[in-house]
N, C-alpha and C positions, 0 to 999 in steps of 0.2 A: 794475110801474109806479111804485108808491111807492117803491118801492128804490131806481130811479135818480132818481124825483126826491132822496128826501134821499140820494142822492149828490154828484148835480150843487149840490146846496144845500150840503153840506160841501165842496166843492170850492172852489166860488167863495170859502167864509169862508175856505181857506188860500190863497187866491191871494195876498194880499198879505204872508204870513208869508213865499213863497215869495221872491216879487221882494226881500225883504230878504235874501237870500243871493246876491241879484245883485248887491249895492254891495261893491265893492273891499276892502273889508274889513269883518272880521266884530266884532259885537259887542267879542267877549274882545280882538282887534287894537287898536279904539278905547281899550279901559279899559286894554290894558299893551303900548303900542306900543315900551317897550325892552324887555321879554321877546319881545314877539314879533320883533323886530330881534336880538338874539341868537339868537334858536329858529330863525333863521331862515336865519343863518350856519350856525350848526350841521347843517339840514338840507341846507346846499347843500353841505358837507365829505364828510358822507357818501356824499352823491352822488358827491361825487369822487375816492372812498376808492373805493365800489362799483365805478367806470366803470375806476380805475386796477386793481383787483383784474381784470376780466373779462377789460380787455384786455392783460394779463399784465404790466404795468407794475409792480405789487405782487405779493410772495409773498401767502397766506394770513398769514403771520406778523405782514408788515410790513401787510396792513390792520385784522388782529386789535389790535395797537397803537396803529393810530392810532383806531381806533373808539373804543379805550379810553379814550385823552386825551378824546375829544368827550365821552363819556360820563360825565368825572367833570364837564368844564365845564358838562354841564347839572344833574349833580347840585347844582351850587356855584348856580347860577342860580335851581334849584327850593329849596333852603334860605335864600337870602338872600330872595327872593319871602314865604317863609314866614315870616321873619321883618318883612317891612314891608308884613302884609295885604295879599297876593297882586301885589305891586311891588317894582321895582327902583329904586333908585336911580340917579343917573347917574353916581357915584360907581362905583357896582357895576358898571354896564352897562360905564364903561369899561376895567375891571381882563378883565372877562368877554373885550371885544373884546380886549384886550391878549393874550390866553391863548387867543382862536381866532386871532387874525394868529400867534402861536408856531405855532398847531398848521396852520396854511393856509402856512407859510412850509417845515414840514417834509413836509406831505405833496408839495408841490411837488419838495420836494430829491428826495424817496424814488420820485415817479415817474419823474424826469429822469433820475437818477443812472446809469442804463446807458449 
């Protein structure tokens, strides 16, 4: 019986930790919303790196490559971050987009190309 009461008692004290995972966007989104706007291209590329690779649009080869380009762009993202206390500039964010539209312009080519 004590059990579930300090259950139900812990419970209720995380219910509103919870409902803040219900707003649109999270904490880290708020504090680096041009990181999270690149991160975010990036993980829609892959997606469509993954979907071109299944559905045979892509060798192995050619999504092996394009993974690669995305992966140095977030390398390049997580080192400028680093350098400006966990942010980007807008400066940076838009060289960043400039180098995912190259690489969303060629996975494009690469899937169409048959």
């Amino acid at each position: 019986m004590k059990i579930t009461t300090a259950i139900a008692g812990l419970s209720l004290l995380t219910l509103p930790s919870l409902t803040a995972f219900a707003d649109d966007d999270t904490q880290w989104q708020k504090n680096h919303p041009r990181r999270e706007q690149v991160n975010e291209r990036l993980n829609n590329q892959r997606k469509r790196i993954n979907e071109g690779e299944k559905s045979g649009k892509l060798t192995p080869q050619q999504a092996g490559e394009l993974h690669k380009e995305d992966r140095n762009i977030r390398q390049q993202e997580r080192q400028m971050a680093r350098q400006n206390g966990g942010h980007i500039t807008k400066t940076e964010q838009r060289a960043l987009n400039q180098e995912e539209n190259r690489s969303s312009r060629k996975i494009y080519r690469e899937k169409h190309a048959k």
